[in-house]
C-alpha positions in Angstrom: 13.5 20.5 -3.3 13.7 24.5 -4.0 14.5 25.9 -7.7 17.6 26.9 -6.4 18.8 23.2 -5.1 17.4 22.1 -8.1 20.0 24.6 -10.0 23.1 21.9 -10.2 23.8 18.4 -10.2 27.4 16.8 -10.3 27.8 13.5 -11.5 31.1 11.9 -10.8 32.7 9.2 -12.9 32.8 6.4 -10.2 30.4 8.0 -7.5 26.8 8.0 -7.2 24.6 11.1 -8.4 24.5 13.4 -5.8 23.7 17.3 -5.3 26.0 20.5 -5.0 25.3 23.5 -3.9 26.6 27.2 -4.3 30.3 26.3 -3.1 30.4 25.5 -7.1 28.2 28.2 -8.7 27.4 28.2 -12.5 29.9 31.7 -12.5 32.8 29.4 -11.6 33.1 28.4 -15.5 31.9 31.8 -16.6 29.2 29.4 -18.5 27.7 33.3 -19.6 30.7 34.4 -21.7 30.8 30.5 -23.8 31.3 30.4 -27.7 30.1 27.9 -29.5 32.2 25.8 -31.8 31.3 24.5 -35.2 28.0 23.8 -36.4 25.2 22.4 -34.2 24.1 18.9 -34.1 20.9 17.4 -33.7 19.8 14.0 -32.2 17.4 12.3 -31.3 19.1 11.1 -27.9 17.1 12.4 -24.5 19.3 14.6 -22.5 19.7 12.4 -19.9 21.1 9.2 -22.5 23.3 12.0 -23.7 24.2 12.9 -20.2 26.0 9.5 -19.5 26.8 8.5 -23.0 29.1 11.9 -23.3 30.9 10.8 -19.5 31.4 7.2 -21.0 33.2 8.3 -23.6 35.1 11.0 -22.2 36.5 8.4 -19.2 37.3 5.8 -21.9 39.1 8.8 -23.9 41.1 10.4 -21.2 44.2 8.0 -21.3 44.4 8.8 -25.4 43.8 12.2 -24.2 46.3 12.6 -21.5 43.4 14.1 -19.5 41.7 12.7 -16.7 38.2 14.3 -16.0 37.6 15.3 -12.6 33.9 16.0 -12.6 30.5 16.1 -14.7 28.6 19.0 -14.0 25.3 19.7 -15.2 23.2 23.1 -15.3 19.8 22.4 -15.0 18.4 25.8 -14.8 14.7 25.4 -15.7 14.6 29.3 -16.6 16.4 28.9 -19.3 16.1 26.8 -22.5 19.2 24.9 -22.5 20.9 22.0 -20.1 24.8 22.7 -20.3 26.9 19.3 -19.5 30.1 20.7 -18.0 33.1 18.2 -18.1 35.7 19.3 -15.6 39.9 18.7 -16.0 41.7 17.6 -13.5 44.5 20.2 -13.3 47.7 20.0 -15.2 50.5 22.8 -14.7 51.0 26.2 -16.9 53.4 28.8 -16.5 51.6 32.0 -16.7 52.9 35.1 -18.5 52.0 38.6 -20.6 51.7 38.4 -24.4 53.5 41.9 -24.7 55.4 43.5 -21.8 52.9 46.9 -21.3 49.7 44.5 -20.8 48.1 45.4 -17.9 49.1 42.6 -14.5 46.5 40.5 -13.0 46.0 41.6 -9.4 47.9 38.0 -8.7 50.7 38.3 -10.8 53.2 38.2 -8.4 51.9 34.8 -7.1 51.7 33.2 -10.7 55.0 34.5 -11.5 55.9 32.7 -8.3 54.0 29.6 -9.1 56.3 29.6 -12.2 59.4 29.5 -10.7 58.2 26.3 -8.4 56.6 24.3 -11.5 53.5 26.0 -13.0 50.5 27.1 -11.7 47.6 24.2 -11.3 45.0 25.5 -14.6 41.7 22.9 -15.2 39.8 22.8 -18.5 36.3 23.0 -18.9 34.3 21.2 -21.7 31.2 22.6 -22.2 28.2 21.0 -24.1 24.5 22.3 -25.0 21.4 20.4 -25.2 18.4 22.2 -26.0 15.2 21.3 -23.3 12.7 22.0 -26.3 12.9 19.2 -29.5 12.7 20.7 -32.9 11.4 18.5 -35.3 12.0 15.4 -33.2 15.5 16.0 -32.2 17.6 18.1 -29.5 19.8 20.9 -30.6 23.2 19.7 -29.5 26.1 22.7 -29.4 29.8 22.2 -28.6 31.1 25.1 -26.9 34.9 26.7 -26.7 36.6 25.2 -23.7 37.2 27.4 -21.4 40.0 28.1 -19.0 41.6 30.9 -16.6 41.8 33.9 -18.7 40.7 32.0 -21.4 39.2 35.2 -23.4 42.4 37.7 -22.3 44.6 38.8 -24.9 47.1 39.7 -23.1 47.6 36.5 -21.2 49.0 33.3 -21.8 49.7 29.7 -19.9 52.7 28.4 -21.5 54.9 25.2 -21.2 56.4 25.1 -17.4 59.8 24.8 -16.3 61.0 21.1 -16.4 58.5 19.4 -18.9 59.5 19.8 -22.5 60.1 16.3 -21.9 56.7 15.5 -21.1 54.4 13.8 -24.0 51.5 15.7 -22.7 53.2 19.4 -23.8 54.8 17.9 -26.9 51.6 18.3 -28.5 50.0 20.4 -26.1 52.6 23.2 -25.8 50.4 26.1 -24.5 47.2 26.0 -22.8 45.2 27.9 -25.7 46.7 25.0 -27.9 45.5 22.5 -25.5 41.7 23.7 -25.8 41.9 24.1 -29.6 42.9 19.9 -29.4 40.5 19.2 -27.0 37.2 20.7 -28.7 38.6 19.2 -32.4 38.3 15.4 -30.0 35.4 16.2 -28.7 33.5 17.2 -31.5 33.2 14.1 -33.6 31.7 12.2 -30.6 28.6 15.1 -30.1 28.7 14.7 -34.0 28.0 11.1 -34.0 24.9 11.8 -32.1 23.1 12.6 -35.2 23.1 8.8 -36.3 21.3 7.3 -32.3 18.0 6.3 -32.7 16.1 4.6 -29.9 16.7 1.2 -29.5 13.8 -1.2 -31.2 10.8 -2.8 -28.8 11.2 -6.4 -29.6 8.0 -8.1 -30.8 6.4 -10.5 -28.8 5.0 -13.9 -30.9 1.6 -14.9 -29.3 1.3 -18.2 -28.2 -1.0 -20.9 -30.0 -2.4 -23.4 -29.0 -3.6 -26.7 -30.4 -5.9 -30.0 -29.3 -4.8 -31.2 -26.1 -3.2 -27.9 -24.9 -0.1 -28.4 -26.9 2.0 -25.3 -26.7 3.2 -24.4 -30.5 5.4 -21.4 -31.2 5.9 -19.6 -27.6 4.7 -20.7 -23.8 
């Protein structure tokens, strides 16, 4: 397998490992441009525990959530000195618009504004989560990173409740999508932060066997 096949690896919640290619490059979450969020944790959990623990918990949470998870995503890039575990959104609708009215259009602005109009325009979330390849002092750095999202870093944009679903119990709390990734990141915090208290599980100890006259086994076979 080359470095670059070796680049990603998508793990699916009810499907078997398997590999991706470029059609879903590491640009695609603009992984370069992440922020971390609150302080680091460190555990002694192996990446690749952490790896499955982290989709575990996130499938058992997405009902409380209101967010089903599409895909697990992980950067294994071995030139660099962090694994990032990307958990991917399935896509819930926003209506896109401009903070003040002389911000500068996208070069799609007429389709979004058209999207609006017909329901919202289909926006995923993506969770992203650190693990340091090198242990200090017996534990991996863990670091919880800023979701990200279309124009997630724009100032002048904004994905705000869609036409029809002020209803919905999704947007009551989660009213705009910058809202929506502040929520998100304060839920999945505390389960990175719980990391800090794993410790590998203990090696049972195995009783010899003794043996007395006549081959009588006492204690164990």
């Amino acid at each position: 397998m080359t470095k670059k096949a070796r680049f990603l690896y998508l793990f699916l919640f009810i499907a078997p490992i398997s590999m991706i290619g470029n059609g879903f490059a590491a640009t695609d979450v603009l992984i370069k441009e992440r922020k971390p969020y609150g302080k680091t944790v460190r555990t002694r959990m192996p990446p690749q525990i952490m790896i499955d623990h982290v989709q575990s918990e996130f499938r058992a949470s997405g009902k409380k959530w209101q967010t089903d998870w599409q895909t697990f995503v992980v950067e294994d890039d071995p030139s660099k000195d962090e694994y990032l575990i990307i958990a991917r959104s399935v896509p819930k609708l926003w209506a896109f618009g401009l903070v003040e009215k002389d911000c500068p259009k996208p070069e799609n602005y007429e389709q979004l504004s058209n999207d609006t109009h017909s329901g919202g325009t289909p926006v995923r979330l993506d969770v992203l989560i650190g693990v340091k390849r090198q242990k200090s002092w017996f534990r991996h750095t863990v670091t919880v990173y800023e979701p990200m999202y279309l124009y997630w870093k724009n100032p002048c944009y904004q994905w705000t409740l869609p036409p029809g679903k002020r209803a919905d119990s999704f947007y009551k709390d989660n009213y705009t999508m910058s809202i929506y990734a502040d929520n998100m990141k304060e839920k999945v915090f505390p389960i990175i932060k719980d990391l800090e208290n794993w410790s590998p599980p203990k090696k049972e100890k195995k009783i010899p066997a003794i043996k007395g006259p006549g081959q009588e086994t006492i204690g164990g076979a």
